[in-house]
N, C-alpha and C positions, 0 to 999 in steps of 0.2 A: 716674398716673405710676408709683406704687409695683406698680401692679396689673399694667402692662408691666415692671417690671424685674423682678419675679416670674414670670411668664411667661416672658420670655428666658430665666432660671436654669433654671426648669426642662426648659427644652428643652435648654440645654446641659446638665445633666444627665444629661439623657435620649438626647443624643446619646455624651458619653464611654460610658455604659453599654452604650450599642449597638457601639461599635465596641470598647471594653474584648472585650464576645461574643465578636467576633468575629473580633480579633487573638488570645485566648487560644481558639478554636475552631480553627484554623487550625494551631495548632503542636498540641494534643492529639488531637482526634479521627482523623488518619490512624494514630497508633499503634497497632501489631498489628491494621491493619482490611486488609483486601484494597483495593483499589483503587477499584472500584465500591460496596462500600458508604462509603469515605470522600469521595466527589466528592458522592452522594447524601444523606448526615448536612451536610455544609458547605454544601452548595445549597439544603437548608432552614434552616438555624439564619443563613446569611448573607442569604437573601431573605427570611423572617420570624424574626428573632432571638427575640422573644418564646413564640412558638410553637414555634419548634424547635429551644431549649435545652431547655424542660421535657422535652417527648418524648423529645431525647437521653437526657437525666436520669434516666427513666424505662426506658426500653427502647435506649439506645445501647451497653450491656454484657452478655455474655453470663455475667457471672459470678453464681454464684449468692450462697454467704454461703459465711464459714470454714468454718463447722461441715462443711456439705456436702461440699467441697474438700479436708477433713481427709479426711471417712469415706472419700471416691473415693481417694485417695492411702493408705489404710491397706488399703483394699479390693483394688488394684492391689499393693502388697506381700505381701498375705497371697497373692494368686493367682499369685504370680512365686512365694513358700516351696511351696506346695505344691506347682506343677511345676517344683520346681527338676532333679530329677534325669529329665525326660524332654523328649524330646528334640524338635526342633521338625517333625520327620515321624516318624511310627512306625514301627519297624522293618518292615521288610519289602514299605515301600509304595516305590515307586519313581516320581521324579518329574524331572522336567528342572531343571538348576540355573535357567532363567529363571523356573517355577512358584516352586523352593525360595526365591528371592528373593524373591517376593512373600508367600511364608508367612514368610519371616524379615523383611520390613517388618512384617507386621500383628503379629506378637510383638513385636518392638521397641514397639509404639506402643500394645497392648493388656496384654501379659505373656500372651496365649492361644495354646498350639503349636495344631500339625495333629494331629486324633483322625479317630478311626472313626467311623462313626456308621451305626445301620440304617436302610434307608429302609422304613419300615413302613406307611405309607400318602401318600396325594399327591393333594390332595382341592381342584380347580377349582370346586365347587359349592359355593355358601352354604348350602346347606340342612344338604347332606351332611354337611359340616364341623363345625355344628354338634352335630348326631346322632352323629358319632362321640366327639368331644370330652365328649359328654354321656357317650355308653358305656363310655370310658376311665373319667371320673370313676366310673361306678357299679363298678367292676371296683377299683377300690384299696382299700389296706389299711392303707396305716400313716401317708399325709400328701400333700397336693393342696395346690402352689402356683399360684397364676393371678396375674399380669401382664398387666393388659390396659388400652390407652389408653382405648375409650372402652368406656364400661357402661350398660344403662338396661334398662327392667323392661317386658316385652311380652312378647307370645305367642308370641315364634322363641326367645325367651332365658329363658324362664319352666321350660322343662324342665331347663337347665343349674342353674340353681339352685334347683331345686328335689332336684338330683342331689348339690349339694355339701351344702346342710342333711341330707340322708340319709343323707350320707358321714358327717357332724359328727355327728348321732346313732347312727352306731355305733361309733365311736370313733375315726374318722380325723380325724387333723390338716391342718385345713384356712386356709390364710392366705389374702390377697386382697387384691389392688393395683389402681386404676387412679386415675388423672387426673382431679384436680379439677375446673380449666378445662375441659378437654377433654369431661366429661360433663355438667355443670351445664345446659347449653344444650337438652340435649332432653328430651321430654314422660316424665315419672314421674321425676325425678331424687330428688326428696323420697320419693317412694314407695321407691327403688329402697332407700336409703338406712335408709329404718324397717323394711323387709322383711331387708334384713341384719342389722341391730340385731337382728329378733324373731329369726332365726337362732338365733343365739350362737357365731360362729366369728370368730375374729379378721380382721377389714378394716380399711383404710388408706386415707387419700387421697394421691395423690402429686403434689408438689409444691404446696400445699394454699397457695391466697392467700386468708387471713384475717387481714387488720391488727390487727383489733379483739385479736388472739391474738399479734400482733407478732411473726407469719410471715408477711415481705413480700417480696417480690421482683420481679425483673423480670416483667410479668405475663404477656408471651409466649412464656416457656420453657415446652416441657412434657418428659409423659414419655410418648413414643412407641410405646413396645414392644409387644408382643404374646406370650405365651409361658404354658405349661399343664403341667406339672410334674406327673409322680405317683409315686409310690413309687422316684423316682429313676431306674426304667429306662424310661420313658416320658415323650417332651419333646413337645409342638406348638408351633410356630411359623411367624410367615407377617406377611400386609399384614390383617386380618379383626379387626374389633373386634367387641364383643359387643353386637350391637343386631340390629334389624331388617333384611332387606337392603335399603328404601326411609327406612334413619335417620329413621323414623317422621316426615317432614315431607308434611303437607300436599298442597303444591304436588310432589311426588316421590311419592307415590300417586295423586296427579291424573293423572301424565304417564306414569305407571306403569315410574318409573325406580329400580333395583337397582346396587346394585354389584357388583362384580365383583371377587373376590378368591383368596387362593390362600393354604391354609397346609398343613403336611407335617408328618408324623410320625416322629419319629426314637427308637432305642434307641442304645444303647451309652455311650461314654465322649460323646459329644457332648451327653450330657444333663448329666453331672455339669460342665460347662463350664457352660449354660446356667443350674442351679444357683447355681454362684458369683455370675454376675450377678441374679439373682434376692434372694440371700441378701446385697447389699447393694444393693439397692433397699428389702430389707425393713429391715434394719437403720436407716436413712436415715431413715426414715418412723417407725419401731415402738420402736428402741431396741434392742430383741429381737435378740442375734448369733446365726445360725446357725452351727456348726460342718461348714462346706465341710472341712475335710482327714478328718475321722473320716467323714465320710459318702461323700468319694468313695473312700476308703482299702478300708472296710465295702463297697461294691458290684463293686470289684476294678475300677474303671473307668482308674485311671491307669496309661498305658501301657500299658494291655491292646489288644489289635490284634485286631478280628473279620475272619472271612474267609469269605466268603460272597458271594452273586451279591447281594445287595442292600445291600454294604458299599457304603460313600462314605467317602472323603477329606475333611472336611471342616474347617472355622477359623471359629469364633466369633470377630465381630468386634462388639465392644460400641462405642459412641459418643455424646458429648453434653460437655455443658457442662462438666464435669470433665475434659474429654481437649483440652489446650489444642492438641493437634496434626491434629486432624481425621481420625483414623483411617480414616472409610467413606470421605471424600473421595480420600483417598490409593489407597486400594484400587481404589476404581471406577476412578481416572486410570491407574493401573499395569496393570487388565486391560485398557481399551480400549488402551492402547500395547503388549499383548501381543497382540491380536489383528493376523493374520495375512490372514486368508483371509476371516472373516464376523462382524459385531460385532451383537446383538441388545441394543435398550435396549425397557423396558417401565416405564413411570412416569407416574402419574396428573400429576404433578405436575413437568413437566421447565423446571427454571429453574436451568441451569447457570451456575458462578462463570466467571470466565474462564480456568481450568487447564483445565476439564471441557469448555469450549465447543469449545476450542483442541487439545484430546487427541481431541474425537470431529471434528473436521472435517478435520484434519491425520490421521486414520485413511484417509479419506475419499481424501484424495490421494495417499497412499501404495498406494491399489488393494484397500481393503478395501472391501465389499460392508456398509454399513452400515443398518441398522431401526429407526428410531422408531417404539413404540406408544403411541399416545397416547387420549386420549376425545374424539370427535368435538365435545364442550362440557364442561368440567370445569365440577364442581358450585359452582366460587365463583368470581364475575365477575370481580377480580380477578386472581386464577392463570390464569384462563382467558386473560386477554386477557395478562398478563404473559409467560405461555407461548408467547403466539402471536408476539411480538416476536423473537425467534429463527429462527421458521421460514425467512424470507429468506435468513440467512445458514446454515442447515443446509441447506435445498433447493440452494442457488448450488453447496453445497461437492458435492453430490453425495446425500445423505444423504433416504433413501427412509420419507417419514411415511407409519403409518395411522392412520386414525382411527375408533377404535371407532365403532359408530353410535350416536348420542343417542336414546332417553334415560338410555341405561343409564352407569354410569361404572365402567370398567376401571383401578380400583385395585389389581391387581398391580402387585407390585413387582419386576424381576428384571432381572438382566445376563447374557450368554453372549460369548466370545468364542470363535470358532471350533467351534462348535459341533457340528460331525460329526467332528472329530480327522481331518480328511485328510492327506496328505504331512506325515505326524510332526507334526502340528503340536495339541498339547495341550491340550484345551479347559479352562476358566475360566469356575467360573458363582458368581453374587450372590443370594441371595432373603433376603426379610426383611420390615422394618419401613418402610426408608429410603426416601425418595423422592430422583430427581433433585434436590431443592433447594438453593438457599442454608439455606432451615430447618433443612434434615434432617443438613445439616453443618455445623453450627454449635450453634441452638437446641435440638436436640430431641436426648431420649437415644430413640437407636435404638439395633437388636439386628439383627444381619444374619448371614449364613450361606453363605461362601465354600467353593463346592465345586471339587476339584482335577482328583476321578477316581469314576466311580460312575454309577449309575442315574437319578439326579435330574436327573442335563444329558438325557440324551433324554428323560426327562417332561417339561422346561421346551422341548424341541424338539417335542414334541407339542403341547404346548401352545400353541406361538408358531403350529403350524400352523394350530390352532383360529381363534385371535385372527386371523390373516391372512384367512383366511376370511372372515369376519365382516364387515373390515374396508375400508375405503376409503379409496385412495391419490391424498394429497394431490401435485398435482404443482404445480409450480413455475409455470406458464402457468396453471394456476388461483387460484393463489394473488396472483400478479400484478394479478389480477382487482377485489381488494377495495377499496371506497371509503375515502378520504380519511380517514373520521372512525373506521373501526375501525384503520388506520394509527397517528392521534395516542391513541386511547385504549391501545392494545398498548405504545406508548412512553412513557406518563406510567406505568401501571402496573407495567412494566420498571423503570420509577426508585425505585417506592414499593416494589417489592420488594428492591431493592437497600439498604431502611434495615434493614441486620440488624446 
């Protein structure tokens, strides 16, 4: 008898607790969330409370800690003092008040005006990329910063670093950033790590989850960037992490599958911008402040205006967890609604929120000529199939997908809107770090590279030409085609990417 009325208590216990969940679930978790991930957070913690409280707990906030949110916010005011006195296009560039509103959104939301920037190289090969990256490093002289998301120790990567220790022994200052999670997962991580140590040049890990050090946090933020720094007048940046082009897996030199990526070399003022974000990345991780105003003050880069056939108009647009406004989100939305005449999307990874979904299909009806590039299989079954959950409603609107061929994965990153500048109409181009994502606007700090006017929109139209090439158009009657269960798997995955 007693054994029953103990049993009943605990179950009524067990039931106030369940629903306590799940009435205080219900009024918190839609705050400041988008729509679809708040329906997707309540539909697991209200159909398995137990389970998907913790995981909220865990992963339902993209906020990092104070400390972080301080330096981002002191890092943000010190880059509005230094460009306080220039202006948000440079003198003598001339641009459409619809362009100058898009560059006075991304200042609004970053503190980064429009600079100059040289196009000094534009490198679609992995190999290539590398070799030159390497060549720049051996060619400096006074200090070599590198940011890069993922890192690991092989025979494509073994010359770059083997370029920055020989920098270090002759007396270049040499720093070095990449991503904890992000690297840990592939083969030499421990090696990569004792080979820097035997170096002796200063490295970091960024956003490093080590409890045992009571440095915790949500553990699927990362830091996304990409960026190669040298004596200040030389920037690289692009989608290209520093590994192998088959990310040294197994099953991916089986099938003999590469990526595909794209990064660009720039001079001018558009490095001392990249700089600043660098110099608080570094600070973040090191401690160590670099002084951004004396150094871009010393290279004559502020407000300075090059002119030349390989100038570019360009805006650093930084973004991540610190930027509670979503800066690259807002950008990519503003050029696809400036697109006119031809809109190009290029993303490994296209898992648009619904501002994103709703700006490119509504382009669609308005009588733009719109381009999905995508990979005929992304490399993680999930994304894969999450990705493919939209294609219905981009095909219906009108919106023309290819798909890389498998097995390789086209991991560029990049936007174009109007591409050829026909009947006045202004082209607007994106390359970077970011992917279409929920992640990449939200989670992840990215680094992207909004061009206004310059040579790099018809490299990126050359480019787009390549990739079309290559590629195979999915149509709508074939897609129609697919059975039942890749149907339901494309829509449960669509849900679980929605827990951001």
């Amino acid at each position: 008898m007693n054994l029953q009325i103990n049993l009943e208590s605990w179950q009524t216990v067990g039931l106030i607790i369940d629903y306590t969940i799940k009435i205080i679930a219900i009024g918190y978790v839609p705050e400041g969330r988008r729509p679809s991930s708040s329906t997707a957070w309540l539909l697991a913690i209200l159909l398995l409370p137990y389970v998907g409280l913790p995981l909220f707990l865990l992963m339902g906030s993209p906020y990092i800690n104070r400390r972080r949110h301080r330096i981002q916010q002191e890092v943000n005011d010190l880059i509005e003092d230094v460009h306080d006195d220039v202006p948000d296009v440079p003198d003598g560039m001339e641009v459409s008040p619809e362009v100058e509103s898009v560059i006075k959104l991304n200042r609004r939301l970053t503190r980064m005006p429009a600079v100059t920037g040289g196009n000094c190289g534009f490198y679609s090969d992995y190999r290539e990329s590398l070799k030159r990256m390497t060549a720049a490093i051996d060619e400096a002289e006074e200090y070599i910063h590198v940011e890069i998301y993922i890192m690991a120790w092989d025979k494509y990567t073994q010359p770059f670093f083997t370029a920055l220790e020989n920098a270090h022994n002759r007396g270049v200052k040499v720093r070095l950033l990449f991503d904890h999670v992000g690297s840990w997962k592939y083969p030499g991580y421990r090696r990569l790590k004792k080979e820097l140590n035997r170096m002796g040049f200063a490295w970091y890990l960024m956003l490093p989850l080590q409890p045992w050090r009571l440095r915790f946090r949500r553990p699927d933020l990362r830091n996304h960037r990409k960026m190669l720094i040298i004596d200040g007048h030389t920037g690289f940046m692009g989608s290209q992490n520093l590994i192998a082009p088959s990310y040294l897996q197994r099953k991916n030199i089986k099938l003999g599958r590469e990526w595909k990526d794209l990064m660009v070399e720039l001079s001018g003022p558009i490095v001392s911008s990249m700089e600043m974000i660098f110099a608080g990345d570094w600070y973040v991780e090191s401690n160590e402040a670099l002084d951004i105003r004396d150094h871009a003050e010393a290279h004559g880069y502020i407000g300075n205006t090059q002119k030349d056939s390989a100038t570019n108009l360009v805006q650093l647009i930084p973004s991540g967890p610190g930027y509670t406004t979503e800066p690259n989100l807002r950008m990519f939305n503003s050029i696809v609604h400036h697109a006119k005449e031809r809109l190009i999307l290029c993303s490994p990874y296209f898992i648009p929120d619904e501002s994103l979904l709703e700006a490119v299909t509504s382009a669609c009806y308005r009588g733009v000529t719109v381009e999905l590039f995508v990979s005929e299989q992304a490399d993680q079954f999930a994304i894969d199939h999450a990705q493919s959950s939209y294609y219905q409603a981009l095909l219906e609107a009108g919106v023309r997908i290819y798909q890389f061929p498998k097995p390789d994965v086209l991991h560029t990153k990049y936007m174009i809107a109007d591409p050829h500048d026909t009947d006045g109409n202004e082209a607007l181009a994106v390359l970077g770090s970011s992917n279409l994502d929920i992640r990449s606007f939200g989670l992840n700090y990215e680094i992207s590279l909004m061009i206004a006017k310059g040579n790099l929109i018809q490299e990126l139209n050359t480019l787009t030409d390549r990739y079309r090439d290559a590629s195979k158009e999915l149509t709508l009657e074939r897609w129609n085609q697919r059975s039942w269960r890749r149907r339901y798997v494309d829509n449960v995955m669509r849900l679980t990417s929605a827990l951001q």
